[in-house]
N, CA, C and O atoms as a GROMACS GRO file, in nm:
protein
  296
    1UNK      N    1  -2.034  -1.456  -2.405
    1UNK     CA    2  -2.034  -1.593  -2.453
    1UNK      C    3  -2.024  -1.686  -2.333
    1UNK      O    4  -1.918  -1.712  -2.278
    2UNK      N    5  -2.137  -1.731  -2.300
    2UNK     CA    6  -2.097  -1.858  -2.226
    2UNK      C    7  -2.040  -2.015  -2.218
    2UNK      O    8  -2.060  -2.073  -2.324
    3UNK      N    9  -1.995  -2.070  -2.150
    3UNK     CA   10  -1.888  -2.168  -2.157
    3UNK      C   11  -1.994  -2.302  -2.213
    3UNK      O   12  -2.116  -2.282  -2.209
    4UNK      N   13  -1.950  -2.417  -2.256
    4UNK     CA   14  -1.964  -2.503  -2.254
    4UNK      C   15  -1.991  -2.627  -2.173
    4UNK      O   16  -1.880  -2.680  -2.163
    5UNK      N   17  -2.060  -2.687  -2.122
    5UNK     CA   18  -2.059  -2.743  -1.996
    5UNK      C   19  -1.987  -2.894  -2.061
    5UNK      O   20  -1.914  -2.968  -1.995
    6UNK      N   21  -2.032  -2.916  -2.219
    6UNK     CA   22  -1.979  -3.058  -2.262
    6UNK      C   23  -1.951  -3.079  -2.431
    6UNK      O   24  -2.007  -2.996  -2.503
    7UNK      N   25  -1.861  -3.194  -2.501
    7UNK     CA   26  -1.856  -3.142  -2.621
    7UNK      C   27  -1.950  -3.133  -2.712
    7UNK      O   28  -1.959  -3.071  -2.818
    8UNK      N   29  -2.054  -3.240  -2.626
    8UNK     CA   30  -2.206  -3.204  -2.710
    8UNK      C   31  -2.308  -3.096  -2.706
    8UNK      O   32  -2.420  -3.086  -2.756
    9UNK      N   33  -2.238  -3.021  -2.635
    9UNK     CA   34  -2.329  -2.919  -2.574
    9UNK      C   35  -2.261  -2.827  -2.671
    9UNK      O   36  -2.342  -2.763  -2.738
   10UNK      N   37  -2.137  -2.804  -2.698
   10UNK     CA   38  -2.023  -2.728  -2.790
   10UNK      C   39  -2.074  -2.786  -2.922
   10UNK      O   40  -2.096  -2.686  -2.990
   11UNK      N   41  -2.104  -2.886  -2.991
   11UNK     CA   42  -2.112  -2.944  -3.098
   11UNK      C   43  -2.282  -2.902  -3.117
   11UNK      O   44  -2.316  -2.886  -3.234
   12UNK      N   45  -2.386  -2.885  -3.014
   12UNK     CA   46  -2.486  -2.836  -3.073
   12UNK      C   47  -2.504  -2.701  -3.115
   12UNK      O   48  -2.569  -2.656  -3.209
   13UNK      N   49  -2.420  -2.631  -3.007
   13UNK     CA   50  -2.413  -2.519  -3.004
   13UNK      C   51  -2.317  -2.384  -3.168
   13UNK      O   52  -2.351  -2.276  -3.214
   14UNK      N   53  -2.214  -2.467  -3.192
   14UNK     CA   54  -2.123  -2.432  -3.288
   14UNK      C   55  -2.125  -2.552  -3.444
   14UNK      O   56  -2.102  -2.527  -3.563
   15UNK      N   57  -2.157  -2.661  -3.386
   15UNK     CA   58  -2.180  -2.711  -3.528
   15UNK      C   59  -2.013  -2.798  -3.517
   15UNK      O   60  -1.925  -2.764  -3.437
   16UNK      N   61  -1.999  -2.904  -3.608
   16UNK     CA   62  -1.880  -3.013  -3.609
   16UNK      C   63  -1.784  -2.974  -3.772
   16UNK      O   64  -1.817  -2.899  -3.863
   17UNK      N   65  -1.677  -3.046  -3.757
   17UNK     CA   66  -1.621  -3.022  -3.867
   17UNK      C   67  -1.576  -3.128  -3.936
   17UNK      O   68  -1.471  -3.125  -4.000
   18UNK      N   69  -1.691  -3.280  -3.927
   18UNK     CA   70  -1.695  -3.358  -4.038
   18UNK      C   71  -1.682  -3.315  -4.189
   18UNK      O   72  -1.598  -3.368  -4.262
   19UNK      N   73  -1.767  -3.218  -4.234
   19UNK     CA   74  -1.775  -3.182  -4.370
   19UNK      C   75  -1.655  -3.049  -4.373
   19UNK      O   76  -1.642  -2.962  -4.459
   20UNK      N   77  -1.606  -3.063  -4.294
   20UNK     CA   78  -1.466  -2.924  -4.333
   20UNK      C   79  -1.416  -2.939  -4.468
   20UNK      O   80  -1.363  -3.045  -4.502
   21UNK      N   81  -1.423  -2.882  -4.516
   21UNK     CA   82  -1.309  -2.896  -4.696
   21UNK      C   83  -1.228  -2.736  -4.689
   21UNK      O   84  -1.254  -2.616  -4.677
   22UNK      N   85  -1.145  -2.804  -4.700
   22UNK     CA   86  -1.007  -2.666  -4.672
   22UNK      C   87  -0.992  -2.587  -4.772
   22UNK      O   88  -1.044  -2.625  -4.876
   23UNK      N   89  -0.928  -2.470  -4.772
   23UNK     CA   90  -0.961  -2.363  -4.894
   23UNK      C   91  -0.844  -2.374  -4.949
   23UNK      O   92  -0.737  -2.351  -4.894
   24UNK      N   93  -0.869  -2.426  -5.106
   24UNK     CA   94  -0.668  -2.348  -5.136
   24UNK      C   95  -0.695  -2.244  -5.228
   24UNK      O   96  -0.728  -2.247  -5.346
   25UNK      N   97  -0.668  -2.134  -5.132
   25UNK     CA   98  -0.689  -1.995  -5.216
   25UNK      C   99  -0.541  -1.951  -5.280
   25UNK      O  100  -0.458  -2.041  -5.285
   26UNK      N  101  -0.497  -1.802  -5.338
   26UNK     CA  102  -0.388  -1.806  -5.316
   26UNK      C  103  -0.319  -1.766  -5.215
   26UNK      O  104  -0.197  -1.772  -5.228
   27UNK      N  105  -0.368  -1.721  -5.106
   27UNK     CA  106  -0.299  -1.740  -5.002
   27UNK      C  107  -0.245  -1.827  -4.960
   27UNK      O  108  -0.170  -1.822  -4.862
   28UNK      N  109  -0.271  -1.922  -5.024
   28UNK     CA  110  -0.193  -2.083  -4.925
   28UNK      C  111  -0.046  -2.115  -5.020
   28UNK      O  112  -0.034  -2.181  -5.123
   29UNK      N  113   0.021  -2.064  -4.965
   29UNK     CA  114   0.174  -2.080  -5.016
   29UNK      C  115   0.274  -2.162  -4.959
   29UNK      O  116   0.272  -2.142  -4.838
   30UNK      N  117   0.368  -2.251  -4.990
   30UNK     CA  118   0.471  -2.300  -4.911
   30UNK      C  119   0.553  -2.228  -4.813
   30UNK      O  120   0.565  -2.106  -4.828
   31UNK      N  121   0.632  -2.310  -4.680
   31UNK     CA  122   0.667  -2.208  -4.601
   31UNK      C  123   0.795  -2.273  -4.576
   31UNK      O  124   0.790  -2.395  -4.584
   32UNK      N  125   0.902  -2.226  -4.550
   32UNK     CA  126   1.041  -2.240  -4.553
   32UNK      C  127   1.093  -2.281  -4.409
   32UNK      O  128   1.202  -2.334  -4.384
   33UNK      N  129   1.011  -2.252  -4.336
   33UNK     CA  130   1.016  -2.199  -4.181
   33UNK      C  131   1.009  -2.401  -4.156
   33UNK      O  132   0.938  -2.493  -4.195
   34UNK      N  133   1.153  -2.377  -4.050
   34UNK     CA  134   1.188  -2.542  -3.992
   34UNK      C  135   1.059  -2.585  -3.919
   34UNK      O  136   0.994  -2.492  -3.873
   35UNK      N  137   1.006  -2.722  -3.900
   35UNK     CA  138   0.958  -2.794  -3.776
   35UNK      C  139   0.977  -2.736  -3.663
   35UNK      O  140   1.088  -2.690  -3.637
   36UNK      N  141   0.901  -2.730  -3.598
   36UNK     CA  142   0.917  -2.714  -3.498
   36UNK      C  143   0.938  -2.563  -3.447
   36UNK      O  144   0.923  -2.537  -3.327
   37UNK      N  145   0.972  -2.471  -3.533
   37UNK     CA  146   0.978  -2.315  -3.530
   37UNK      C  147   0.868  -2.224  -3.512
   37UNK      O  148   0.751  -2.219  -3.550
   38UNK      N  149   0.968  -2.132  -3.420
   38UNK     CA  150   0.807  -2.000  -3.358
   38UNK      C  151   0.735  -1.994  -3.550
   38UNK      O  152   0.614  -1.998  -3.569
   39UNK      N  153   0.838  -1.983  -3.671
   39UNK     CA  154   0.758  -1.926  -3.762
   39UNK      C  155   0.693  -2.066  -3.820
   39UNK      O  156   0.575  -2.050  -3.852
   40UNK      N  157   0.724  -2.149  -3.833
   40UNK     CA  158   0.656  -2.223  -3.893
   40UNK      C  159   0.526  -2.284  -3.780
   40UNK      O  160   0.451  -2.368  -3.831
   41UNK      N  161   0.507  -2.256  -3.672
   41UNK     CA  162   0.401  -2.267  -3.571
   41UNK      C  163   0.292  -2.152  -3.600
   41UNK      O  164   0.170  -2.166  -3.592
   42UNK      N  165   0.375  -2.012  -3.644
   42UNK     CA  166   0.262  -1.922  -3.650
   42UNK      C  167   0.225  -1.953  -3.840
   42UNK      O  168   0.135  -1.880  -3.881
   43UNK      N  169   0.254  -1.998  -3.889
   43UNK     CA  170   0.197  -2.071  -4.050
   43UNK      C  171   0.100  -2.165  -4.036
   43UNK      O  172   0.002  -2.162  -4.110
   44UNK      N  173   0.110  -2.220  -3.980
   44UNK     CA  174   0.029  -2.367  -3.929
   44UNK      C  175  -0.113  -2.275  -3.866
   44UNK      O  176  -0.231  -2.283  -3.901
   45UNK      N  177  -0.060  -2.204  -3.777
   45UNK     CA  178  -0.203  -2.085  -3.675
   45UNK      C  179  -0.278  -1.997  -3.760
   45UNK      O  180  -0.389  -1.950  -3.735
   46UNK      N  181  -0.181  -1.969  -3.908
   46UNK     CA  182  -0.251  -1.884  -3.982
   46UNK      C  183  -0.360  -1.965  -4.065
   46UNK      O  184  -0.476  -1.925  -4.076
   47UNK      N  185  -0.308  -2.095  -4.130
   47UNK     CA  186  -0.347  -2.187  -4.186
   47UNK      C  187  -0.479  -2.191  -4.178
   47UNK      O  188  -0.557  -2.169  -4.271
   48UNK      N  189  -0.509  -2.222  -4.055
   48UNK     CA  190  -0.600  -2.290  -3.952
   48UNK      C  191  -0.714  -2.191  -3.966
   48UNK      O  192  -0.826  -2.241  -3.982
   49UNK      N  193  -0.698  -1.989  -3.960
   49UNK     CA  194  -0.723  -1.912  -3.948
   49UNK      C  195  -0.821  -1.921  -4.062
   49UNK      O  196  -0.943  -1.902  -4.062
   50UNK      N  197  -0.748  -1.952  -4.145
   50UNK     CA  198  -0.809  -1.918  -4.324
   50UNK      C  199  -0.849  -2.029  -4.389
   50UNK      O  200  -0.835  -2.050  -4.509
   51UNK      N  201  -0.919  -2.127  -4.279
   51UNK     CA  202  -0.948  -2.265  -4.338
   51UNK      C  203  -0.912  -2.299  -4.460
   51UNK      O  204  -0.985  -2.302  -4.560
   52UNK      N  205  -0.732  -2.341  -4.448
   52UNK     CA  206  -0.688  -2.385  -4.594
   52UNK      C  207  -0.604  -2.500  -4.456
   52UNK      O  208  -0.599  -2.493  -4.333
   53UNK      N  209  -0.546  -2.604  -4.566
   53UNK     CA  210  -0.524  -2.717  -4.516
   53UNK      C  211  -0.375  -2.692  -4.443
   53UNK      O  212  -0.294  -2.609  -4.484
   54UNK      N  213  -0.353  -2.788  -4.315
   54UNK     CA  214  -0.204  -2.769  -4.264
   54UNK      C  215  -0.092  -2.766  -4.313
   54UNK      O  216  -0.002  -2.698  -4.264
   55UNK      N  217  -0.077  -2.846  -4.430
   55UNK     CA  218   0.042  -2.896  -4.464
   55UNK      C  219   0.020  -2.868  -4.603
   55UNK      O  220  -0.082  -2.910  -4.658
   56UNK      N  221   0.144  -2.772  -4.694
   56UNK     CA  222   0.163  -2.767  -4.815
   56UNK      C  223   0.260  -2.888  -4.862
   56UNK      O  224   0.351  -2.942  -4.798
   57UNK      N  225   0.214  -2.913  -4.993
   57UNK     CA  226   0.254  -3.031  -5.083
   57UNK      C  227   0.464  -2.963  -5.096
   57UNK      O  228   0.558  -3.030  -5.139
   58UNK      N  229   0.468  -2.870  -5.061
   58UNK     CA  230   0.645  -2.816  -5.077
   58UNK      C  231   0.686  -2.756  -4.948
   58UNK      O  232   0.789  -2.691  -4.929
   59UNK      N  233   0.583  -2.791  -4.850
   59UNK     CA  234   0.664  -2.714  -4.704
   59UNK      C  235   0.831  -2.796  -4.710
   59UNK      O  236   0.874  -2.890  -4.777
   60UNK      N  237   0.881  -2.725  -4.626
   60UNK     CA  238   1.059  -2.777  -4.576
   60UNK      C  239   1.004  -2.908  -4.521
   60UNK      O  240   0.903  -2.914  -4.452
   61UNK      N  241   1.073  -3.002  -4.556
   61UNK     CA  242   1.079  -3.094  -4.459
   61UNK      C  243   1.188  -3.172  -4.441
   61UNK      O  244   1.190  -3.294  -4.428
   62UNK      N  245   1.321  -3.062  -4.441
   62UNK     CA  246   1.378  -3.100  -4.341
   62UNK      C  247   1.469  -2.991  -4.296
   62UNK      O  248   1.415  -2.880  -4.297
   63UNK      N  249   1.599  -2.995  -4.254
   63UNK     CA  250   1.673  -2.903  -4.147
   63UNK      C  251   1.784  -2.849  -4.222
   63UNK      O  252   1.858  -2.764  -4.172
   64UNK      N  253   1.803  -2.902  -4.365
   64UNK     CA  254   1.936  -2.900  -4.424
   64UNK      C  255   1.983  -2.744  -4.456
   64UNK      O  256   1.901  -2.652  -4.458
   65UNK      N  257   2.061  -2.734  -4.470
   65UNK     CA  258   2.107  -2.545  -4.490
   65UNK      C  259   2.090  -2.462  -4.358
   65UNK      O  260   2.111  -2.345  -4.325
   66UNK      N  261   2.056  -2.546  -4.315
   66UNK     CA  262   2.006  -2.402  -4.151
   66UNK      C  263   2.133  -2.419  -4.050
   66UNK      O  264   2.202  -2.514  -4.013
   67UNK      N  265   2.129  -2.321  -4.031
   67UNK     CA  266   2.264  -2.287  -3.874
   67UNK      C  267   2.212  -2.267  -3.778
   67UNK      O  268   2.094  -2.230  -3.773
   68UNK      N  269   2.265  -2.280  -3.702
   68UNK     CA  270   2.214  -2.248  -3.541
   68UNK      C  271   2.341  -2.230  -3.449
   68UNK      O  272   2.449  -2.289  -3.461
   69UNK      N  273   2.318  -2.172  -3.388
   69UNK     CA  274   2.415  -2.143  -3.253
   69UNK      C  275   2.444  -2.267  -3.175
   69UNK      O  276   2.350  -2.343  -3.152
   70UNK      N  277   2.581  -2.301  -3.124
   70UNK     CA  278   2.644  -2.411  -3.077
   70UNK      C  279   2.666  -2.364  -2.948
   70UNK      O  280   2.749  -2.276  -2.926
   71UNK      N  281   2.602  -2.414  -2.864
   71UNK     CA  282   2.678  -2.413  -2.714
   71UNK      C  283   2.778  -2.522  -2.637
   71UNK      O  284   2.752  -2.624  -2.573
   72UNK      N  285   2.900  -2.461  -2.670
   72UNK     CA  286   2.998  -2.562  -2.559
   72UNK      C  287   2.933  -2.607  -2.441
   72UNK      O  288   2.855  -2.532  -2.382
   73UNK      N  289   2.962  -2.748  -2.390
   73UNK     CA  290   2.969  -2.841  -2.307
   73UNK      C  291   3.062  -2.790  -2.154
   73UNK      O  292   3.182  -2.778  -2.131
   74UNK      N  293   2.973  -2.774  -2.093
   74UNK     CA  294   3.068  -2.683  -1.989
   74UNK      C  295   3.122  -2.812  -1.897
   74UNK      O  296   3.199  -2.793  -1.803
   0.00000   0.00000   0.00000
């Protein structure tokens, strides 16, 4: 596969994603996994994978119930 020299050169070559329409199969499920998290980063990568849309209508959105490890102030 050779490289791209420009994005029009990429856009003739592969085609644009004006007309993208995202899949909601049942694979596309809500994900529990915080902002900002290795798992909710690899949800988003899978997403993307299976042309279904980024963001579910019930993802977490926010931090409440979760723990995390506290590091003293040295």
């Amino acid at each position: 596969m050779s490289q791209c020299k420009n994005v029009f050169e990429a856009i003739l070559r592969y085609g644009h994603d004006e007309d993208f329409v995202p899949n909601e199969d049942n694979q596309f499920i809500p994900t529990d996994a915080p902002a900002g998290s290795a798992d909710k980063i690899e949800v988003l990568r899978r997403r993307v994978e299976l042309g279904q849309p980024l963001w579910h209508n019930t993802d977490r959105v926010d931090y409440s119930g979760l723990t995390g490890a506290i590091r003293p102030r040295e």
